[in-house]
N, C-alpha and C positions, 0 to 999 in steps of 0.2 A: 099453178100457184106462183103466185109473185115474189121476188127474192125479199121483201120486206115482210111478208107473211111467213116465208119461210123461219129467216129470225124469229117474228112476234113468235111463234111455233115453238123455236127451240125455246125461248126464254119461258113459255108458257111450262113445258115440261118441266126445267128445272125449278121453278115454283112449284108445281104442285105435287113432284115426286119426293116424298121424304128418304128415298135409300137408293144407291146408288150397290150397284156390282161392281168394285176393285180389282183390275186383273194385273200381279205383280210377279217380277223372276229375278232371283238375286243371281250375284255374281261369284261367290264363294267357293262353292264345290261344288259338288254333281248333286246331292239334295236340292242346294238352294235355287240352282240353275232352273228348276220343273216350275213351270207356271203354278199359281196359285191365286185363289178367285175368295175377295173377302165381301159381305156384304157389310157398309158402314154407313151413317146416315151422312147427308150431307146440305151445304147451305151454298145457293148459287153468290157471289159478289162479282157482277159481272159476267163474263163466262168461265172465272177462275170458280172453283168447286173446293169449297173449305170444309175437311170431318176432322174429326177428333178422334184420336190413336194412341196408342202405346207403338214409343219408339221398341216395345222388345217383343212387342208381335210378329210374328211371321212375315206381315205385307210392310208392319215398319222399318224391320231388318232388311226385307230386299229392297225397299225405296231408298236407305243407307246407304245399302250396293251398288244401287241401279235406279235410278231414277223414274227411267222410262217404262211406261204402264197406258194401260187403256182401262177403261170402264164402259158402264153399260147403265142408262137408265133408262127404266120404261114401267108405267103405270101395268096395275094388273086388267087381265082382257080375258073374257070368256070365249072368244074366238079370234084365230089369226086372222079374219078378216079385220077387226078391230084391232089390231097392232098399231102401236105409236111407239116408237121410242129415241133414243142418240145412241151412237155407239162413237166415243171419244176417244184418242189417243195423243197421248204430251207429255208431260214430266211432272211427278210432286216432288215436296220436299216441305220440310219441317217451316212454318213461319217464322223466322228472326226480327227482330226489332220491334220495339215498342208500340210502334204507329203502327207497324204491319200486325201485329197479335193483335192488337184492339180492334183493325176495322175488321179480322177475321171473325174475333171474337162478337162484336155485333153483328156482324151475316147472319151467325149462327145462330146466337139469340134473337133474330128478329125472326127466322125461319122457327126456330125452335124455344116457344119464351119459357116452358117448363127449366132449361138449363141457367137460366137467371136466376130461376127461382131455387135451384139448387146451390146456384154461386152466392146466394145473399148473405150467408153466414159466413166470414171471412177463415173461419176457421176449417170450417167444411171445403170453403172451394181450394183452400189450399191443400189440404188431404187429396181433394181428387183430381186435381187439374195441376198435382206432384206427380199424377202415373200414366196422365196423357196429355200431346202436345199437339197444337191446331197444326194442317199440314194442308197445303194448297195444291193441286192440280190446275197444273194448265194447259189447256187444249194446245196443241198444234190443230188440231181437224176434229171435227162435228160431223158425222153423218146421222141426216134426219130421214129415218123411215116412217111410212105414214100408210098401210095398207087399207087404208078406208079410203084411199084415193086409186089403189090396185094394186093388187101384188106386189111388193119389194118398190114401190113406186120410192124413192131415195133422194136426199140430198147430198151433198156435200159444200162446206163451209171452211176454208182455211184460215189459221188465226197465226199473228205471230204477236209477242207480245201481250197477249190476252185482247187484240182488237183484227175485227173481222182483213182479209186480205183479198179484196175484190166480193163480191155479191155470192149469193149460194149458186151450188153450179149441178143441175139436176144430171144425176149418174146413171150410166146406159145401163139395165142391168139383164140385158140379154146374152 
């Protein structure tokens, strides 16, 4: 597989997967410290990964504490030989600024147009987008598994910045 295929690949997943596995550990005490796996949906812009959260959720209190998290997307598969997925690891945080909330906010509704339609009454979207706030992930690293090409057959993609760092780099996985 070609390192351009490999991207079109990842970008293809995060199109067509609407939910994403959050994996977050706060920094507080020994509670918060224990991993914690949320599922939330999500809207690719880029390869930044924009959902929608409550800052007093569990995974929003430790992205507060701790920034650093991985997630997991992968389409549903009636067999491991059909496995597709990324498993990512980077940093979220809450979207600040204006320009930054809006183009989060269009990812999402462009991924998702039901949540427009919910934002259309200005009274309504203010009720509900009072209890949660757009939050962006961003990859440092993309691994793209693809076992319809063989077992644990794997890429690897390093990002900094939200833009790729040299070409995908297929991982030994013997």
């Amino acid at each position: 597989m070609e390192p351009e295929a490999v991207e079109a690949a990842i970008h293809r997943l995060l199109a067509e997967t609407t939910a994403m596995t959050l994996a977050t550990s706060g920094s507080a005490g020994p509670d918060d410290a224990l991993p914690w796996a949320s599922t939330v949906y999500f809207a690719p812009n880029g390869y930044d990964l924009v959902f929608l959260s409550s800052p007093t959720s569990r995974h929003g209190s430790n992205l507060a504490a701790n920034p650093a998290c991985a997630a997991a997307v992968s389409p549903e598969t009636a067999s491991w030989r059909d496995i597709r997925g990324l498993q990512l690891e980077g940093r979220a945080a809450v979207v600040t600024g204006l320009a930054a909330k809006a183009r989060a906010m269009a990812a999402y509704c462009a991924k998702f147009p039901f949540v427009e339609a919910l934002l259309a009454d200005p009274g309504e979207a203010a009720r509900r987008l009072g209890k949660v706030s757009a939050h962006v992930l961003r990859p440092t690293a993309i691994r793209y598994l693809d076992n319809t090409l063989g077992f644990g057959t794997r890429w690897l993609l390093r990002l900094e910045d939200g833009r790729p760092v040299g070409p995908p780099e297929r991982e030994n996985t013997d």
